[in-house]
C-alpha positions, 0 to 999 in steps of 0.5 A: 480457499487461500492458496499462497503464492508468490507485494509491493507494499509496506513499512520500511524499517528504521535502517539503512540498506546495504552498500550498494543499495536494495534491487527489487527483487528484495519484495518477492524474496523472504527478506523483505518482511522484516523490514516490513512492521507497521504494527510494531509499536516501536515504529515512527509510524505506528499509529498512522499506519493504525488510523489509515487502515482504520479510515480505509476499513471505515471506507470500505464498510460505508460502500455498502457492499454486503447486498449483493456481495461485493469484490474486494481486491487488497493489492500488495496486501502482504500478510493480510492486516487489511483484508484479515480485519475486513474478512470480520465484517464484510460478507463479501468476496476478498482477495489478497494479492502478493507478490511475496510467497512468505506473506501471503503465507503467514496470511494464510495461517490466521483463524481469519484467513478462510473467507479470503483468497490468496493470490500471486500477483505483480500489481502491474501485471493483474492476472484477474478478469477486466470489471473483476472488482467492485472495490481496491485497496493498495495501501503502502503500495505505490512508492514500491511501483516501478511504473505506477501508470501500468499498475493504475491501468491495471487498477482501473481495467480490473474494476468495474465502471463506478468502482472504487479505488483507495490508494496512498502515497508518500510525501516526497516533501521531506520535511515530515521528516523532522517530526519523526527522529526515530526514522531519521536515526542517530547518525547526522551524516545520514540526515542530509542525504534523506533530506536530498531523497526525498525521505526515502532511506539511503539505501532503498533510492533505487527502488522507492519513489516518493511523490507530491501530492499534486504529482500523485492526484495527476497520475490518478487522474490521467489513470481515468479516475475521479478523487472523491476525497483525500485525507492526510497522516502524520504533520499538519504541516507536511504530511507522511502519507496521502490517501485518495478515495477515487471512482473509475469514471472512463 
């Protein structure tokens, strides 16, 4: 049964804000799903996004939750890639929370979408039950969070002891930029201030935070998990994203 209603997740498309800059009620309004395209093959990013939801369902999958059903919770899941995919293979109980009306309800318009139940939600502000879930997913979440240690306090209450949690970051080392000119865009004066930001867009500073990796394992680790495992996307070198696999210990 999927009920949609009104994310904090997503691509941030090859352009740059308006004048004054993005507020964040951008995510739970109509607009910001059009700068959300991670499977257009036209974005920098396209196949990166492709591997890390793979590697995530791969993870999930490797659990072995089907026996008893596990509970899945795909936090700021937008229009369901994540959950729509795993609702083919897993038997358990998924959950696709939101902050956005309209993705949750395109979500709720696929063939794929009647395992899976929608749900409104502020990732820092969880209406579930303490030790609801035995597993969360929140990819392209985190830089979107206007206080990341509410929302993986929320995490870890809403999880059972032991529960996994699957979550990335973005690279605040800005030099995975270089390897992505799409993203960067035509106009040079523009280059320098996405270098200063950190990688973030001008015009999206005010409501994206992009973190070290050091800085991102320590505010998982103070959030009273243990990271199991970490994989990188994009440049060897510099990597774009940070994924951590991590388990509720405390």
């Amino acid at each position: 049964m999927f009920a949609a209603r009104p994310f904090c997740g997503g691509w941030l498309r090859i352009m740059t804000g308006s004048k004054e800059g993005y507020e964040r009620d951008i995510y739970s309004t109509g607009e910001y799903k059009q700068h959300f395209t991670p499977d257009d093959r036209r974005n920098p990013f396209w196949k990166i996004y492709q591997r890390k939801k793979q590697d995530t369902i791969h993870i999930i999958h490797s659990l072995g939750l089907d026996a008893p059903p596990g509970r899945i919770l795909d936090v700021g899941g937008g229009v369901g890639r994540l959950s729509l995919q795993l609702a083919q293979s897993e038997s358990g109980i998924i959950v696709l929370s939101d902050i956005n009306t309209d993705m949750l309800t395109l979500a709720a318009k696929s063939k794929d979408s009647a395992g899976i139940r929608g749900v409104t939600a502020d990732a820092q502000y969880l209406p579930f039950q303490s030790s609801s879930f035995d597993v969360i997913a929140a990819l392209d979440l985190f830089c979107h969070l206007e206080n990341p240690e509410l929302a993986l306090a929320e995490f870890h209450r809403v999880l059972i002891n032991g529960g996994t949690l699957i979550l990335d970051s973005t690279n605040s080392n800005p030099m995975w930029t270089f390897f992505y000119p799409r993203y960067l865009g035509m106009n040079p004066s523009n280059w320098l201030k996405i270098i200063r930001l950190g990688g973030i867009l001008p015009g999206w500073e005010k409501i994206v935070r992009h973190y070290s990796k050091k800085r991102f394992i320590h505010f998982i680790h103070n959030a009273g998990f243990q990271v199991l495992k970490t994989v990188n996307y994009g440049p060897l070198a510099c990597p774009k994203w940070h994924l951590a696999i991590s388990k509720k210990v405390c």
